[in-house]
N, C-alpha and C positions, 0 to 999 in steps of 0.2 A: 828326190829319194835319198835317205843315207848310204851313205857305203860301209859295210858293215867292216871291210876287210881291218882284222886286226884289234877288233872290236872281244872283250872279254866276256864270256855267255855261259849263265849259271842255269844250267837246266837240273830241274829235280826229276824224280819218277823218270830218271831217263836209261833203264834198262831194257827198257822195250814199249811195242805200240809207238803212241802218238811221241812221247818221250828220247826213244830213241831216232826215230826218222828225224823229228827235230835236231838232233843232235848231228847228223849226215847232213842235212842240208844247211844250218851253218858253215858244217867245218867247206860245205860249197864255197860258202862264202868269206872264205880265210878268215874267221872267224877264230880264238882261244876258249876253247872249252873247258867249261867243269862238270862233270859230270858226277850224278847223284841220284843211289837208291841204295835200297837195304843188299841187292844180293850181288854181291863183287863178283863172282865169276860173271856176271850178264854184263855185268860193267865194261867190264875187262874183254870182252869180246866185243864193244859197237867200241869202246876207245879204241883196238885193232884197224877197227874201218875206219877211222877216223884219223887217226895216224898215217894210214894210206892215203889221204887224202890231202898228207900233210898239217893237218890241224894239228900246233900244241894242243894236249889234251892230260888236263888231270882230272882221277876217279878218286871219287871219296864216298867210302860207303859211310850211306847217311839214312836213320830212320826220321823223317820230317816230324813226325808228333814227338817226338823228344826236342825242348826248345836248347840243353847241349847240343845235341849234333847238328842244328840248324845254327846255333853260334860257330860252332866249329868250321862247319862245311866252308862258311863266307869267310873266318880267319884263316885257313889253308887256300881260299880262292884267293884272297889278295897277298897271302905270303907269296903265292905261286907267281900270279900274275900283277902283283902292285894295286891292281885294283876291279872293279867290275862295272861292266855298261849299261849288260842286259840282264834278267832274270824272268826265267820262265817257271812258277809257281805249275807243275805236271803232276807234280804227285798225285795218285786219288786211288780211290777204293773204293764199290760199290756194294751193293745189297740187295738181296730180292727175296722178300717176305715180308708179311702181313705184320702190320704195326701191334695188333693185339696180341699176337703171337711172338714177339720179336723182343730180344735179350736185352732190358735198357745198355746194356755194356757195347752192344752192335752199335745203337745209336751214338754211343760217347767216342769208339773210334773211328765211325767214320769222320767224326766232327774234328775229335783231334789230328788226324790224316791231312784230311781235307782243304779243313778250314784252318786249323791251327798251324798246320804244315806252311801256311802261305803266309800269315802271319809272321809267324816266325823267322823267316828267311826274309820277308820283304825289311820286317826291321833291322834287324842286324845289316841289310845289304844297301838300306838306303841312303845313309850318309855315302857311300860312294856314289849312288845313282842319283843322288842329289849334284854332288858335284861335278859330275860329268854331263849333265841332262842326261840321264839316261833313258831307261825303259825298263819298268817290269807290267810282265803278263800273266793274267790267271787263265787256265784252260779248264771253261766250263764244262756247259753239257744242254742240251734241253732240256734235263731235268732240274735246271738252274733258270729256265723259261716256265716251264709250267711244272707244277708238284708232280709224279708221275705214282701212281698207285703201286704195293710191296717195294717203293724206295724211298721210303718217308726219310731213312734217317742218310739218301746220299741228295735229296732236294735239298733238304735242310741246310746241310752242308756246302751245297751251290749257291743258293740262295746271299745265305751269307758270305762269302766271298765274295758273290759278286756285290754285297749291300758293303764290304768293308775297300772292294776294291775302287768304286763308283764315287765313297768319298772321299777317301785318299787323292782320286782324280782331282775334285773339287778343289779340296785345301792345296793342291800345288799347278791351282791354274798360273799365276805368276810364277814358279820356281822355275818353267822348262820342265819339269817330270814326265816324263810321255808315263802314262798308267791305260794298260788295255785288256780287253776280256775277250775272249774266242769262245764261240759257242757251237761245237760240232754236233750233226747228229750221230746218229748209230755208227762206230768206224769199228773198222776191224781193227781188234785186240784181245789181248787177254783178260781185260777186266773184267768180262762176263764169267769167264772161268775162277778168277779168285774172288767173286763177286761174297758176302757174306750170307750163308743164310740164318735162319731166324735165331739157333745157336752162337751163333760167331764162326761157322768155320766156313771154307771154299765150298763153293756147293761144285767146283770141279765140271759141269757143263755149262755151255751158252744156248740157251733155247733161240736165239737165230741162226742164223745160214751166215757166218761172218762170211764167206767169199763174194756175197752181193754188199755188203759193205761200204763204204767209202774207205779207201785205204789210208793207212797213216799218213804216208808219204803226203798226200794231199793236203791231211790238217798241216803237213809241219811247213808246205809250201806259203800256204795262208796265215801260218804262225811269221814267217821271216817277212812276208810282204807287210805284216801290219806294223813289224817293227821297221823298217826299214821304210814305210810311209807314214810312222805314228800313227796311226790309226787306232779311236778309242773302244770302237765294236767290230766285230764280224760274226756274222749268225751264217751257218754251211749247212749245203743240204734244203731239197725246194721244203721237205717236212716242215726242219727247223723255221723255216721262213714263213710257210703258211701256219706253224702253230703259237706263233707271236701274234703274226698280223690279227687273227681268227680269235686268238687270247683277249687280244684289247676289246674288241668290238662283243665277240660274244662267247664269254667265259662257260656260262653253263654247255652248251652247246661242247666245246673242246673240253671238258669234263666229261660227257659221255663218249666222244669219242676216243679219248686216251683209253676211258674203264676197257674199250670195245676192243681193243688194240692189245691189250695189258691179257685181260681175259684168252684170247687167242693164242698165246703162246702158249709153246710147248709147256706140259707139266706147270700149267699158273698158278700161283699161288689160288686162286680164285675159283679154281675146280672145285 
């Protein structure tokens, strides 16, 4: 296993959720962090704990779909700290409403968010993570496993990542690049809350019970293990596990049961 201690860790989307607990459990690991999201006071509060923890720690408020501030973010990450190891591609944004129904501009931010957010930051950060072997990761979803119905345009969005992350793998099978994807199911956070609906804005509730959740802390524990074993997959969650396996063999079948599932929730788009 590597030892991460000392190691320079560019997490985005990390003012909260899976984001910030990743951020805590580095700084576990004497790790120099950078931290990055759009809302600086959230920032500036998990850099607090993390500081306590004694982790170097720089906050750089950064919107990922703008490809300036994802230049920027990694030029103030290597001014700070000379250079970078890890990057953790967190940022994300979700959706929940009917495609027919649904603002093409919904679809174009989650894409720029999402997808373009990880883009962005992987180029700009790769010449250093080239020369160090490093490691970058994207944090999926199952909905980056199978399309999930009123989230057309945050599949989309996974999908692609993981098709842009999977070859990047490929092409730097001789470089040393570690290149990995995490695919969590349902965790407790707020992304249900700032989830978009079919207008563009927060639809402000989560139609689950996030205390039955899987907690962040959890994903971020399996974020540090994969980096720290290189590891190019991990799928969390027996769902996750059974809605890959059950995907390959018999798609239609996990087609109606996603609908079945989808349909169920509170206030469905599908009502």
């Amino acid at each position: 296993m590597q030892n991460l201690s000392g190691k320079v860790v560019v997490i985005t989307g990390a003012s909260s959720g899976i984001g910030a607990a990743s951020a805590l459990a580095f700084a576990q690991q004497g790790c120099k962090l950078v931290l990055a999201a759009r809302n600086r006071e959230k920032l500036d509060a998990i850099a607090q704990q993390t500081r306590a923890l004694h982790a170097e720690t720089l906050v750089v408020t950064c919107d990922v779909s703008k490809e300036q501030d994802c230049r920027t973010l990694i030029e103030l990450a290597i001014k700070e700290f000379k250079t970078i190891h890890v990057l953790i591609n967190n940022a994300g944004i979700s959706m929940r409403a009917i495609f027919a129904e649904t603002d093409i501009d919904v679809i174009r931010q989650l894409m720029e968010i999402n997808f373009w957010g990880a883009v962005y930051c992987t180029k700009f950060a790769l010449p250093e993570l080239l020369r160090n072997r490093g490691s970058v990761l994207g944090v999926s979803s199952i909905a980056g496993i199978k399309g999930l119905p009123a989230r057309t345009g945050y599949s989309a969005s996974k999908f692609a990542m993981n098709g842009f992350l999977d070859a990047l793998r490929i092409e730097n099978l001789k470089t040393g690049l570690h290149v990995g994807v995490i695919y969590p199911g349902y965790t407790a956070s707020n992304i249900r809350n700032t989830a978009l609906n079919k207008s563009g804005q927060a639809q402000q509730d989560s139609p689950l019970d996030e205390q039955k959740l899987m907690p962040a802390e959890t994903v971020a524990l399996h974020i540090v293990n994969m980096v720290r074993q290189r590891r190019a997959e991990t799928t969390l969650t027996m769902q996750g596990k059974m809605t890959r396996w059950l995907n390959r063999f018999f798609p239609r079948l996990v087609d109606r049961l996603v609908y079945n599932v989808v349909s169920k929730e509170p206030n469905s788009p599908f009502l």
